[in-house]
gemmi code that builds the backbone of each chain (N, CA, C; Angstrom):
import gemmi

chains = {
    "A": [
        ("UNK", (53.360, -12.220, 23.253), (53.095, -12.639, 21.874), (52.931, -11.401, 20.973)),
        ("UNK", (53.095, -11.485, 19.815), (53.463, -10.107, 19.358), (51.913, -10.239, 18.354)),
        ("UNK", (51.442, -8.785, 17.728), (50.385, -8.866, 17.362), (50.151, -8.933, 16.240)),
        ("UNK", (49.594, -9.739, 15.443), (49.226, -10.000, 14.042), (48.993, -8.903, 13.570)),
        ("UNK", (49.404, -8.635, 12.528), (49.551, -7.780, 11.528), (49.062, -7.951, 10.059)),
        ("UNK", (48.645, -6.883, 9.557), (48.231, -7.163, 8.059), (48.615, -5.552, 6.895)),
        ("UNK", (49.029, -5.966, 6.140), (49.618, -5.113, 5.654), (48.383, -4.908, 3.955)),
        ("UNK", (48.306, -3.260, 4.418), (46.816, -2.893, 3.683), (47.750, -1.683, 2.914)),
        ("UNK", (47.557, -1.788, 1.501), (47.736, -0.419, 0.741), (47.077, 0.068, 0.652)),
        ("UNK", (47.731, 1.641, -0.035), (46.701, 2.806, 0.288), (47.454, 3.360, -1.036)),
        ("UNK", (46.225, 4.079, -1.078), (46.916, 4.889, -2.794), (47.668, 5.957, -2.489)),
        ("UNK", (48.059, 6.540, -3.674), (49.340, 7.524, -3.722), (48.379, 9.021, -3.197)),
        ("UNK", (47.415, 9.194, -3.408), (46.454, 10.086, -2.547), (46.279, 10.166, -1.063)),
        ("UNK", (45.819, 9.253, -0.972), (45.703, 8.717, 0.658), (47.158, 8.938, 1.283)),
        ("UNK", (48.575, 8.295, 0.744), (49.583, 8.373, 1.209), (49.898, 9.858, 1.510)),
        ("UNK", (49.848, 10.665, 0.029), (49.915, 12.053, 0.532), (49.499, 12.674, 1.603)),
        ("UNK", (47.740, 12.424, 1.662), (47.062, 13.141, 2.511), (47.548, 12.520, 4.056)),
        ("UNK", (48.094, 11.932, 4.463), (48.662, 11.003, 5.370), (49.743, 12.162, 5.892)),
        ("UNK", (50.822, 12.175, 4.655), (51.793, 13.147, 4.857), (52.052, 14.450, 5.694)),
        ("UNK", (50.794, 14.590, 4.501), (50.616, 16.371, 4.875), (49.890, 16.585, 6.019)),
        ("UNK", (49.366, 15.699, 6.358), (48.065, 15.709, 8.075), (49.256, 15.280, 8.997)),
        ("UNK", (50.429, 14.853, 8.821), (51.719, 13.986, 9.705), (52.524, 15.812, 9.911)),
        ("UNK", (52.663, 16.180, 8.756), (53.416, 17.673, 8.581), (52.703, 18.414, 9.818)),
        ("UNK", (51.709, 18.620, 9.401), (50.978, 19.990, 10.089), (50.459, 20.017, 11.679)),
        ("UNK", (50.440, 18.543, 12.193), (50.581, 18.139, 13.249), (52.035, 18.265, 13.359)),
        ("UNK", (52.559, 18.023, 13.400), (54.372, 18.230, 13.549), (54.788, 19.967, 13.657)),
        ("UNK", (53.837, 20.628, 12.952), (53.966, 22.123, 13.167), (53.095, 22.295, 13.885)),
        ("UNK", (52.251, 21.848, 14.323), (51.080, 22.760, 15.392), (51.632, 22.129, 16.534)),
        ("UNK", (52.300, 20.722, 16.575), (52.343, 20.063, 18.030), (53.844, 19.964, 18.400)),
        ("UNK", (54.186, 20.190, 17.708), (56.019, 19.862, 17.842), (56.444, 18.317, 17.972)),
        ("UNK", (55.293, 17.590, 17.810), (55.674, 16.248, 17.708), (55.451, 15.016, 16.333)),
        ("UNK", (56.553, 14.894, 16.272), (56.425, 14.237, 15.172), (55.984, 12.682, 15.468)),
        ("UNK", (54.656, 12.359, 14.540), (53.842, 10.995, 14.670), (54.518, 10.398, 13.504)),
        ("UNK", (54.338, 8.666, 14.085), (54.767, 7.950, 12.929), (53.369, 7.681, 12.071)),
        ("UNK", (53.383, 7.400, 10.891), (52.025, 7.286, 9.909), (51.123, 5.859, 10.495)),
        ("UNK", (51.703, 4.887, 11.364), (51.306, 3.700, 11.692), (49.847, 4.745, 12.973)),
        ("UNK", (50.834, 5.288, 14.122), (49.770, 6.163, 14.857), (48.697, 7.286, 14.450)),
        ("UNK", (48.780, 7.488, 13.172), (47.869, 8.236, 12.519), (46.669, 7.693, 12.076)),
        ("UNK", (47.439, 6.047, 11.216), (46.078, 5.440, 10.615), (45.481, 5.467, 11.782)),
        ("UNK", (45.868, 4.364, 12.963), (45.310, 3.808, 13.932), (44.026, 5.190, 14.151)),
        ("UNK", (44.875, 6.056, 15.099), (44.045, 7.268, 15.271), (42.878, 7.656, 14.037)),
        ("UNK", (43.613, 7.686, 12.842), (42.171, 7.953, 12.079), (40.706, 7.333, 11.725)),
        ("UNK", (41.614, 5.499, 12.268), (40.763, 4.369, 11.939), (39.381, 4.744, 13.354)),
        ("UNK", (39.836, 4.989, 14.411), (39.203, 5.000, 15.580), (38.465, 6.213, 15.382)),
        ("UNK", (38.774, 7.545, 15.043), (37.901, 8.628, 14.489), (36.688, 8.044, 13.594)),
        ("UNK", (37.350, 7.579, 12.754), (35.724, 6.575, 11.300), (34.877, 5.610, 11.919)),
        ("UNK", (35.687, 4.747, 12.986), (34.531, 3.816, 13.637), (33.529, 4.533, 14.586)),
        ("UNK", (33.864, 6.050, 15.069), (32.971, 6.679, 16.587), (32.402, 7.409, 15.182)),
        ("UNK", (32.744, 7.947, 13.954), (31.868, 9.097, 13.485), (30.946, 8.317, 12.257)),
        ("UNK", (30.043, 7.024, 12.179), (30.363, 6.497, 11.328), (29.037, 7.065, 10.745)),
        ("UNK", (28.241, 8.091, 10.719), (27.417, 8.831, 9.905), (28.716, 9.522, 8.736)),
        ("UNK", (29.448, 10.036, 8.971), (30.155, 10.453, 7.850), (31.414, 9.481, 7.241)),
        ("UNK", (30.994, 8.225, 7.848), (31.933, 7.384, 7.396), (31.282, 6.965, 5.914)),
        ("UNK", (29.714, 6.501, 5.902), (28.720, 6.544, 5.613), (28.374, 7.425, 4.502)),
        ("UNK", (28.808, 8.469, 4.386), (28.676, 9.629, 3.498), (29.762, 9.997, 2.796)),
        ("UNK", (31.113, 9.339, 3.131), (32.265, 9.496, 2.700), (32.902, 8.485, 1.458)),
        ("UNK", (31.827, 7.324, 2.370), (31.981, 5.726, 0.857), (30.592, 5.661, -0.077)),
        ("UNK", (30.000, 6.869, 0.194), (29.038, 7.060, -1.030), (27.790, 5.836, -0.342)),
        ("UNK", (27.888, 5.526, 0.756), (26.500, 4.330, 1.146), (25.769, 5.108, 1.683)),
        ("UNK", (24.994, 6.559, 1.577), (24.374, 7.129, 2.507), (23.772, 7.808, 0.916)),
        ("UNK", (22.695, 7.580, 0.170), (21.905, 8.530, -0.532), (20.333, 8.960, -0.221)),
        ("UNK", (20.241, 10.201, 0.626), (19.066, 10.741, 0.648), (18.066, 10.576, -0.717)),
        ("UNK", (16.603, 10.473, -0.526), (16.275, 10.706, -1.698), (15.555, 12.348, -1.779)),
        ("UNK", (15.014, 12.754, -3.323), (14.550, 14.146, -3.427), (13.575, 13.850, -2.444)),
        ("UNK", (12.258, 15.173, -2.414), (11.360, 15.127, -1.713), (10.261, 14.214, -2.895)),
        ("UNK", (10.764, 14.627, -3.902), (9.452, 14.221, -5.202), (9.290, 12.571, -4.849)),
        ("UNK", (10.932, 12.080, -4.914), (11.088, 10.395, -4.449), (10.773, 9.801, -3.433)),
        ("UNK", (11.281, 10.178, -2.719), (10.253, 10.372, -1.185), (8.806, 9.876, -1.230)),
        ("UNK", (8.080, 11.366, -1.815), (6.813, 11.134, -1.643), (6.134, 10.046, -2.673)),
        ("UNK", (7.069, 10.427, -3.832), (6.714, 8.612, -5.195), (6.474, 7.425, -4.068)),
        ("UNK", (7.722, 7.356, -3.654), (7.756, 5.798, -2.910), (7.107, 5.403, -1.682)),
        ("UNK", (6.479, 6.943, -1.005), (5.359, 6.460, -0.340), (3.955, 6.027, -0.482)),
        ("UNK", (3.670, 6.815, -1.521), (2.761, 6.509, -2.185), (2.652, 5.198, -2.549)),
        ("UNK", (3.297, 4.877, -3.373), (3.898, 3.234, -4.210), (3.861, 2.149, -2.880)),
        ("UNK", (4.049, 2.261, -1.734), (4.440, 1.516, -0.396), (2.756, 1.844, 0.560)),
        ("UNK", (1.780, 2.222, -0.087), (0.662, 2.603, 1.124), (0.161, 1.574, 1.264)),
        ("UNK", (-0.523, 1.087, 2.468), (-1.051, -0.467, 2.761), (-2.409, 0.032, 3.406)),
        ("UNK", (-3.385, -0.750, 2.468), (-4.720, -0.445, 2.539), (-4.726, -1.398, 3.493)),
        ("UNK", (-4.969, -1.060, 5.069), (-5.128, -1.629, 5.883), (-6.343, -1.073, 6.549)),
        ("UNK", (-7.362, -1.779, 7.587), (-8.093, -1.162, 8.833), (-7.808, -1.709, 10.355)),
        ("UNK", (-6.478, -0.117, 10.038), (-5.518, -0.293, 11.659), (-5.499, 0.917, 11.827)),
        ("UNK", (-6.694, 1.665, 13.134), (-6.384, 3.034, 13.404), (-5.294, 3.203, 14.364)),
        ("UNK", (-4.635, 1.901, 15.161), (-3.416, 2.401, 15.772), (-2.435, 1.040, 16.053)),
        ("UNK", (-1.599, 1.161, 15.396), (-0.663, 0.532, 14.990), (0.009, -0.069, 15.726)),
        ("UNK", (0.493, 0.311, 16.810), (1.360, 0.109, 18.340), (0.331, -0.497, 19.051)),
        ("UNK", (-1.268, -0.548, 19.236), (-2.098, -1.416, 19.937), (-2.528, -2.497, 18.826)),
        ("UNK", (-2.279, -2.490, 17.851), (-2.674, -3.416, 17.075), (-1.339, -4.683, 17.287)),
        ("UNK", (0.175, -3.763, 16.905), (1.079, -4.823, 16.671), (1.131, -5.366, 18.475)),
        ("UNK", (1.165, -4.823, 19.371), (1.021, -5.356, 20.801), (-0.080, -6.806, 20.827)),
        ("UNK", (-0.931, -6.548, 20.257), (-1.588, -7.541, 20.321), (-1.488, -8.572, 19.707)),
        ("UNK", (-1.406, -8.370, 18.507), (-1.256, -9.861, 17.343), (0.372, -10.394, 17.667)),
        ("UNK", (1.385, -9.908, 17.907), (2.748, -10.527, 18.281), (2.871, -10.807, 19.902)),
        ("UNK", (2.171, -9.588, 20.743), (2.703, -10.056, 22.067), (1.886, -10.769, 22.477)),
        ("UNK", (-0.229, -10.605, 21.789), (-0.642, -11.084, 22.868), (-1.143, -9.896, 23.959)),
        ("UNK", (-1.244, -8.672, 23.743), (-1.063, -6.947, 24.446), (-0.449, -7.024, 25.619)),
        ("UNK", (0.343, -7.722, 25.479), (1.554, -7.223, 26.959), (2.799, -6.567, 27.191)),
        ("UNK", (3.037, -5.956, 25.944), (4.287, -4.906, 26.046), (4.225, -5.004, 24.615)),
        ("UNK", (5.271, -3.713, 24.240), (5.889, -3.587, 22.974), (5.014, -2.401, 22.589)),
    ],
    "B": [
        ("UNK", (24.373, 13.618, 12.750), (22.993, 13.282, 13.057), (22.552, 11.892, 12.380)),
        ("UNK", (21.777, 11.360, 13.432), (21.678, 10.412, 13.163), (20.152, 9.556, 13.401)),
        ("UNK", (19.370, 8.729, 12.537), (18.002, 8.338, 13.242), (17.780, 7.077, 13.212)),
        ("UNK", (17.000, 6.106, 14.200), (16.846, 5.032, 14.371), (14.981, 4.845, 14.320)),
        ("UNK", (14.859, 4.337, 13.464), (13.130, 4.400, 12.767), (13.049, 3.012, 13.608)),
        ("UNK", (12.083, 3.182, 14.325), (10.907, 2.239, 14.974), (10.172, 1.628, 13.959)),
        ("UNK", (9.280, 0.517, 14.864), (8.479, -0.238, 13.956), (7.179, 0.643, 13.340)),
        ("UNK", (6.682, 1.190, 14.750), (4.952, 1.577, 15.198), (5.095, 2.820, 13.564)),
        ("UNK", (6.333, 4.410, 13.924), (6.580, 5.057, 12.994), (6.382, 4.629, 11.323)),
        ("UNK", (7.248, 3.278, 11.277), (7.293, 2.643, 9.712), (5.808, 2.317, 8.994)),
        ("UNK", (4.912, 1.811, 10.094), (3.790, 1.009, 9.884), (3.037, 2.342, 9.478)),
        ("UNK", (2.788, 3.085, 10.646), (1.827, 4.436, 10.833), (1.746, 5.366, 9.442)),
        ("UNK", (3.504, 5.364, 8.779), (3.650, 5.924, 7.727), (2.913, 5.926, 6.534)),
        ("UNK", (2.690, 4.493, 6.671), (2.267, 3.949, 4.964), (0.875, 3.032, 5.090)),
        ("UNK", (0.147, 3.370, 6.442), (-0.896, 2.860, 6.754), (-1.795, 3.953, 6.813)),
        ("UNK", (-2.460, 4.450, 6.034), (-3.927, 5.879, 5.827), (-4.539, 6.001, 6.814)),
        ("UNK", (-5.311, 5.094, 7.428), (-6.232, 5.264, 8.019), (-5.513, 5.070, 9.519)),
        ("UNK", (-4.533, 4.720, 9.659), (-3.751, 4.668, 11.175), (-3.697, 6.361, 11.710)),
        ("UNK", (-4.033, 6.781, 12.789), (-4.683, 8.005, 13.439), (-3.283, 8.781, 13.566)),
        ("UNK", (-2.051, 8.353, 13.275), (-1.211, 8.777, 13.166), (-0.303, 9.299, 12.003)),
        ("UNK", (-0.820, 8.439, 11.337), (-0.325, 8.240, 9.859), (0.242, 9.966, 8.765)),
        ("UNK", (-0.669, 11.123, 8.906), (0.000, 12.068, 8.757), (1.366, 12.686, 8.930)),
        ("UNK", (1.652, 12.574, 10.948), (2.399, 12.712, 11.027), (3.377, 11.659, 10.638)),
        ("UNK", (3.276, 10.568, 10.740), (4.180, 9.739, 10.549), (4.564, 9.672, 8.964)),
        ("UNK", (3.995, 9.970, 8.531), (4.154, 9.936, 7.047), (5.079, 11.441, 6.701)),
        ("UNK", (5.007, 12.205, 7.190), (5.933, 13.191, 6.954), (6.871, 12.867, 7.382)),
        ("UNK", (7.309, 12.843, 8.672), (8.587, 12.447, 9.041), (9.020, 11.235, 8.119)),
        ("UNK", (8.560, 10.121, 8.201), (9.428, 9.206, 7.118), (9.737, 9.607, 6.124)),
        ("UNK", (9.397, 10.584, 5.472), (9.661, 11.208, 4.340), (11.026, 12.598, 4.307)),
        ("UNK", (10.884, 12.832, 5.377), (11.591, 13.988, 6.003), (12.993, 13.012, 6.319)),
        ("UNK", (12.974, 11.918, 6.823), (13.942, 10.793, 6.790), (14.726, 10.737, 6.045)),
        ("UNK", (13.882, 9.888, 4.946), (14.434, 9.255, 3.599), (15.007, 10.465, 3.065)),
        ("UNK", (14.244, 11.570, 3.069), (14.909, 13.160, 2.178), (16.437, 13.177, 3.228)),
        ("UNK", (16.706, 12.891, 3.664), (18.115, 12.752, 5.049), (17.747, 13.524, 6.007)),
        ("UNK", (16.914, 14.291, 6.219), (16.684, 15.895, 6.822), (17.236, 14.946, 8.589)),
        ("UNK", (17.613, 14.042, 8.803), (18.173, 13.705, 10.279), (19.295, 12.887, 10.239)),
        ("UNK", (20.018, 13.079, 8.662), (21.084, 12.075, 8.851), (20.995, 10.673, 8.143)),
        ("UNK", (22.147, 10.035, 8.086), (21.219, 8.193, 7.553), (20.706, 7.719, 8.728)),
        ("UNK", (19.616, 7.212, 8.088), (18.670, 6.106, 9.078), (18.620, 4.882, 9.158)),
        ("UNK", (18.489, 4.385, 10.053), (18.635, 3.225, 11.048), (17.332, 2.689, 11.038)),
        ("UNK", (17.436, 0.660, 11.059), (16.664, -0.022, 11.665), (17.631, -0.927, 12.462)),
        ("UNK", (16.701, -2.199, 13.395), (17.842, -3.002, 13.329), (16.689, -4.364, 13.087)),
        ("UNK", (17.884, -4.914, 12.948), (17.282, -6.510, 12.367), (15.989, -7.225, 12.831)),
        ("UNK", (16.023, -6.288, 14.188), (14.492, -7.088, 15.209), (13.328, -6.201, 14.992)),
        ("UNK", (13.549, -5.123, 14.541), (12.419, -4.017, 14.106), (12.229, -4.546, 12.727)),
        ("UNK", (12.972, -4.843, 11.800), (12.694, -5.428, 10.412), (12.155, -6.937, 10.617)),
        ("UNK", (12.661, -7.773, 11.560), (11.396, -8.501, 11.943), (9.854, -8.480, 12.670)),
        ("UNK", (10.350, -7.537, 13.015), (8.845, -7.443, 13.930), (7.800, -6.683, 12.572)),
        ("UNK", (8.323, -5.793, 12.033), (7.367, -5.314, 11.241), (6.506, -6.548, 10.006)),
        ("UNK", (7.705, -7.064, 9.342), (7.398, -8.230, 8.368), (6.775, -9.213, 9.220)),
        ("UNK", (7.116, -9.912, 10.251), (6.007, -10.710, 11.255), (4.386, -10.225, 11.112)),
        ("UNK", (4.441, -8.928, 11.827), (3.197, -8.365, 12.031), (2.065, -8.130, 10.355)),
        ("UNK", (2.831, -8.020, 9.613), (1.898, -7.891, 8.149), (2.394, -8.766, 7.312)),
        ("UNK", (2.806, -9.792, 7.711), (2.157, -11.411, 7.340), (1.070, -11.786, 8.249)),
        ("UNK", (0.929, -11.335, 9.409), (0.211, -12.040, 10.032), (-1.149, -11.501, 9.935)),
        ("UNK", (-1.324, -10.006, 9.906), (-1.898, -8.987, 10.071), (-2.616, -8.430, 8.874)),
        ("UNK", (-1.510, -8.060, 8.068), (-1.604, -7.356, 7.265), (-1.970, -8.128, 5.690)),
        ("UNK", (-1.081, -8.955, 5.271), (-1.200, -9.857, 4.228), (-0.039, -9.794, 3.438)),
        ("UNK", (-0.136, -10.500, 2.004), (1.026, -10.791, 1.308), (1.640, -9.017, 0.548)),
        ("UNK", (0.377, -8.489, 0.296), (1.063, -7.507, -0.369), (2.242, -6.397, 0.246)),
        ("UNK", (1.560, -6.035, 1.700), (1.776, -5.063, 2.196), (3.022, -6.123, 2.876)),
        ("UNK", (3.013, -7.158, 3.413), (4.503, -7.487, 4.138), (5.858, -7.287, 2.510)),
        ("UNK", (5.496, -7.633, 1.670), (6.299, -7.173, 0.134), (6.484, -5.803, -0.215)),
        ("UNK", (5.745, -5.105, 1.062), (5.750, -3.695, 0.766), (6.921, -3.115, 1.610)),
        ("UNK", (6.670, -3.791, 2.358), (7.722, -3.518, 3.818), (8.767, -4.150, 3.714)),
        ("UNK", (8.889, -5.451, 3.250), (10.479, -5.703, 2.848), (11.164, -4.805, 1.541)),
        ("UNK", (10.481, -4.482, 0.485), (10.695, -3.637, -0.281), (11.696, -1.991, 0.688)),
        ("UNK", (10.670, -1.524, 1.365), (11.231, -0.226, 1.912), (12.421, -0.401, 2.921)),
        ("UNK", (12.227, -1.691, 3.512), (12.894, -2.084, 5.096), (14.551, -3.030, 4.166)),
        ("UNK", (14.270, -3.432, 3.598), (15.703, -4.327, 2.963), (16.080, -3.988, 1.431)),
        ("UNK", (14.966, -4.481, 0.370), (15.582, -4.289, -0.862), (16.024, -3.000, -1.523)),
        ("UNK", (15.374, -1.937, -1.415), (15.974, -0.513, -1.936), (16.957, -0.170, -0.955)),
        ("UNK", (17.521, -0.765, 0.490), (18.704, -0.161, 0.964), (18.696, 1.123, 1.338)),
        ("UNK", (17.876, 1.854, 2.031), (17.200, 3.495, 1.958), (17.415, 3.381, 3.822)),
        ("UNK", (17.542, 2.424, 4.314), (17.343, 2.709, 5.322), (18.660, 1.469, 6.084)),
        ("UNK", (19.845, 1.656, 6.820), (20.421, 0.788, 7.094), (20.521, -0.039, 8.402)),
        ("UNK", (20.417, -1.286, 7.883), (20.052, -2.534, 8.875), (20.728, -2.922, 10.137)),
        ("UNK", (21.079, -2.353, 11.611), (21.876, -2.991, 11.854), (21.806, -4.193, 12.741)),
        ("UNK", (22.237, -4.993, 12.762), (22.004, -6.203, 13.259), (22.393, -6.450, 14.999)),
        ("UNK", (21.416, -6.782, 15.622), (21.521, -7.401, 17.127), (22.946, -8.106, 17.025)),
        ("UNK", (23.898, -7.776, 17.581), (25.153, -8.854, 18.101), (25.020, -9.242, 19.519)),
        ("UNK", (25.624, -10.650, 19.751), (25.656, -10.801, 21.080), (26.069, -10.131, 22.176)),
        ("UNK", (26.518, -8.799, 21.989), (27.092, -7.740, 23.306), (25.880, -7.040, 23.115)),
        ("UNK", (24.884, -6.569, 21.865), (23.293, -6.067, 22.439), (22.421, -6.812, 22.951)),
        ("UNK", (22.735, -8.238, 22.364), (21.806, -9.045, 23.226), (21.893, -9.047, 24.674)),
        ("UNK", (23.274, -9.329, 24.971), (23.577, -9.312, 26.229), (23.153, -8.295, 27.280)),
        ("UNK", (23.152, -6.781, 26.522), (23.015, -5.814, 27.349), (21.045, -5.434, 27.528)),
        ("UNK", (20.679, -5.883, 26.148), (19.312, -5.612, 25.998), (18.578, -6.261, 27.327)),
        ("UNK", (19.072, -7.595, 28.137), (18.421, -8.608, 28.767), (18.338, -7.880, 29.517)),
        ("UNK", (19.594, -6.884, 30.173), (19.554, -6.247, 31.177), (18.319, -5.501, 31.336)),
        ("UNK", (18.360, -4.278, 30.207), (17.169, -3.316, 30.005), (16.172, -3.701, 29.760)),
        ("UNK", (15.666, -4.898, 29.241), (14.587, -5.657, 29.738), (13.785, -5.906, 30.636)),
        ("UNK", (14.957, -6.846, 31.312), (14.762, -7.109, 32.933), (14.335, -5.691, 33.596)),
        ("UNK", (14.621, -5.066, 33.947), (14.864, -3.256, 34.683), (13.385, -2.894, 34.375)),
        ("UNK", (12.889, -2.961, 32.848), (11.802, -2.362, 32.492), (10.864, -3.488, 32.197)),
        ("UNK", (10.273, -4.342, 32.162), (9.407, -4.994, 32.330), (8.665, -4.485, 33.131)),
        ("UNK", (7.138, -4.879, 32.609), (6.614, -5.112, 31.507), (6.408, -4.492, 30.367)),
        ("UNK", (7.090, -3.160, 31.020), (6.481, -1.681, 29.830), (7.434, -1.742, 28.438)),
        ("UNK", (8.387, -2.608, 28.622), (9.412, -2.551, 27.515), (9.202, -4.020, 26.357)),
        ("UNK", (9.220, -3.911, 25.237), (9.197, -5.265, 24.431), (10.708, -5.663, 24.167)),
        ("UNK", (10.966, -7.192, 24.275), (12.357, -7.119, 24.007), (12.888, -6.765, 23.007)),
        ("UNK", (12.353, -6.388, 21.869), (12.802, -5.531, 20.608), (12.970, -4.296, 21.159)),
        ("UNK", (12.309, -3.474, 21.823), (12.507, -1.749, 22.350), (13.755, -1.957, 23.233)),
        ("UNK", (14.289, -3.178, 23.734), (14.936, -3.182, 24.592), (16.492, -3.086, 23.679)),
        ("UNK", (16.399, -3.932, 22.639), (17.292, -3.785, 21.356), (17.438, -3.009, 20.997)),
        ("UNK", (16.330, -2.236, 20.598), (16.552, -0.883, 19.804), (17.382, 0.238, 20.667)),
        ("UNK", (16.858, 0.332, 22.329), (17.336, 1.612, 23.141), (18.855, 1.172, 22.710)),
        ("UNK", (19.326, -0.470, 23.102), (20.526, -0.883, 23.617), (21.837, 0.034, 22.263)),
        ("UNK", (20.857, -0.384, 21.090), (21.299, 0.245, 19.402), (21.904, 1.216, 19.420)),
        ("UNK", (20.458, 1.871, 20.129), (20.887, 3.605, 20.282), (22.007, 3.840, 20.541)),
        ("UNK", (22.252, 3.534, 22.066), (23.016, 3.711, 22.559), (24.473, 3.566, 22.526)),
        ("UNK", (24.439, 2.267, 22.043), (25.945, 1.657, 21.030), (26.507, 2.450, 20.575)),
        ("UNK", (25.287, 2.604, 19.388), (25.583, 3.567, 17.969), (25.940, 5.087, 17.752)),
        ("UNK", (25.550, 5.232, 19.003), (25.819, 6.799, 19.148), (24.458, 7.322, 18.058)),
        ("UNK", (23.468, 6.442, 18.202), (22.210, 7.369, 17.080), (21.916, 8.463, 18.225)),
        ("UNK", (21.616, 9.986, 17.061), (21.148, 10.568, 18.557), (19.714, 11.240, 18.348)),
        ("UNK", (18.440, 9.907, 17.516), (17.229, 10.045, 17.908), (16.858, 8.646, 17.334)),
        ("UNK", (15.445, 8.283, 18.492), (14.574, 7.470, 17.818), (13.219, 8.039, 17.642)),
        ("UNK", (12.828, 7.095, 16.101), (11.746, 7.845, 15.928), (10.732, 7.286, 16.006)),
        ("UNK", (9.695, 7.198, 17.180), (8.838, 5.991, 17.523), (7.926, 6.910, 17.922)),
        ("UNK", (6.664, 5.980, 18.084), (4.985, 6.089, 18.677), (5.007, 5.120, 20.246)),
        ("UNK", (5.947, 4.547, 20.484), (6.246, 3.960, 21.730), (6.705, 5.219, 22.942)),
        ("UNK", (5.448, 5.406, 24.045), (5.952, 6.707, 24.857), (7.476, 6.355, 26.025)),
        ("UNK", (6.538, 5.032, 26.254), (7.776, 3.886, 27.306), (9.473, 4.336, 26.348)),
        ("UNK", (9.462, 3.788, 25.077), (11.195, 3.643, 24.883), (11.360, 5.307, 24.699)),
        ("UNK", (10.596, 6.133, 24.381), (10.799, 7.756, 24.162), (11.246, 8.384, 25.431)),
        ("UNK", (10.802, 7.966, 26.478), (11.451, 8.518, 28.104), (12.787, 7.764, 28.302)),
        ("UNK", (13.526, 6.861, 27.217), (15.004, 6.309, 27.782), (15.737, 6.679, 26.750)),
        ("UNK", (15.165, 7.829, 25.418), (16.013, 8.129, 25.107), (15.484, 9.228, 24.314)),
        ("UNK", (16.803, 10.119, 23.700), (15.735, 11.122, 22.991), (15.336, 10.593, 21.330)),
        ("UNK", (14.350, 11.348, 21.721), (13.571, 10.350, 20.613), (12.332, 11.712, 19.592)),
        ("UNK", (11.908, 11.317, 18.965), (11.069, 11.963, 17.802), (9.769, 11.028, 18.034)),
        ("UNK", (8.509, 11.740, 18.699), (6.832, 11.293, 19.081), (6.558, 12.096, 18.367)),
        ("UNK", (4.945, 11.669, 18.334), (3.655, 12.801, 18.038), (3.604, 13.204, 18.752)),
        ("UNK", (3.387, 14.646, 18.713), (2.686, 15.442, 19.689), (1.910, 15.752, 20.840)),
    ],
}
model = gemmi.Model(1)
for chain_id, residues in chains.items():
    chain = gemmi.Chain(chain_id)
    for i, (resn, *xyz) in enumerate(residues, 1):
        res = gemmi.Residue()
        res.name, res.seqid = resn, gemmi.SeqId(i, " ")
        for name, pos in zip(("N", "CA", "C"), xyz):
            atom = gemmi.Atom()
            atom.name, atom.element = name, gemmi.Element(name[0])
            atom.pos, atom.b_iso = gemmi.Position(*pos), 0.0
            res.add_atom(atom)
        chain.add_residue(res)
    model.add_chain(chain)
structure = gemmi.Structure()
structure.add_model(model)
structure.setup_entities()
């Protein structure tokens, strides 16, 4: 059975950069790839590296240190829990793991 | 680089008087600043925490924790699928009693995900993987 297919554009950027990464492999390897084995290959590179996949579609914003420390502040929970891991063990498990 | 934030860490952070809470409060902060990469929960640590301070804690502070844990998006969610479930039962099973089936999720996460730290107050899930303790 042959395999479903879907046909995805890519901009005139992307196409380039496609090109020129198809070129220079073709000069370093002597083998010329078709652009179908490149996406594939590049698609499988973005799914194993996906911290910079992450950083590449702009979904990864650190905040300053100033924001940071704002929003901890803003987030403190006046609680009386000197330890947290024997407290949550108990009220969810019951203190038998976790 | 990459980090997977525990429950005990999240709580310890933004809880004062928790005996940990210094350190933990830097590092979450050291987090959010990226200083380890984007960070990680997964769906059963964002329940377990909101469970525990409704139950525990009260209305404000569980609004505090969905605030940091879901609505600002600062920290990304990933969700138990049935191939972690599947594998978690295993690491469960193996480690019982010392393991909660959420730690068992989280290692399974890790591991998936290629995260390469967790950052917990749990010593049990810190010996199955490398991980970020107190001292």
């Amino acid at each position: 059975m042959a395999a479903a297919s879907e046909t995805v554009r890519v901009s005139s950027h992307t196409k380039r950069v496609l090109e020129e990464l198809r070129a220079r492999l073709t000069l370093e390897t002597g083998r010329r790839l078709s652009l179908q084995e490149l996406v594939d290959a590049a698609v499988a590179v973005a799914a194993r590296r996906r911290n910079e996949l992450l950083r590449e579609l702009g979904l990864w914003r650190p905040l300053s240190r100033e924001e940071a420390e704002r929003l901890l502040d803003e987030l403190t929970i006046d609680a009386d829990v000197e330890d947290v891991e024997e407290d949550l063990d108990r009220v969810l498990y019951g203190g038998g793991a976790g | 680089m990459a980090v997977l934030v525990d429950t005990g860490v999240l709580l310890a952070a933004l809880i004062p008087r928790e005996r940990r809470h210094r350190w933990a409060r830097r590092l979450l902060a050291g987090i959010l600043e990226g200083r380890y990469g984007p960070a990680y929960v997964t769906d059963y640590i964002v329940d377990e925490a909101l469970s525990y301070a409704a139950s525990r804690l009260g209305r404000d502070a569980a609004e505090k924790l969905l605030s940091l844990l879901v609505r600002r998006r600062l920290l990304h969610i990933i969700p138990v699928t049935i191939d972690v479930f599947s594998e978690a039962v295993e690491v469960y099973e193996a480690h019982l009693p010392r393991l909660s089936f959420t730690d068992a999720t989280t290692l399974v996460v890790a591991r998936s995900y290629r995260i390469d730290l967790i950052a917990t107050l749990d010593r049990e899930l810190a010996a199955l993987h490398p991980s970020i303790t107190p001292g």
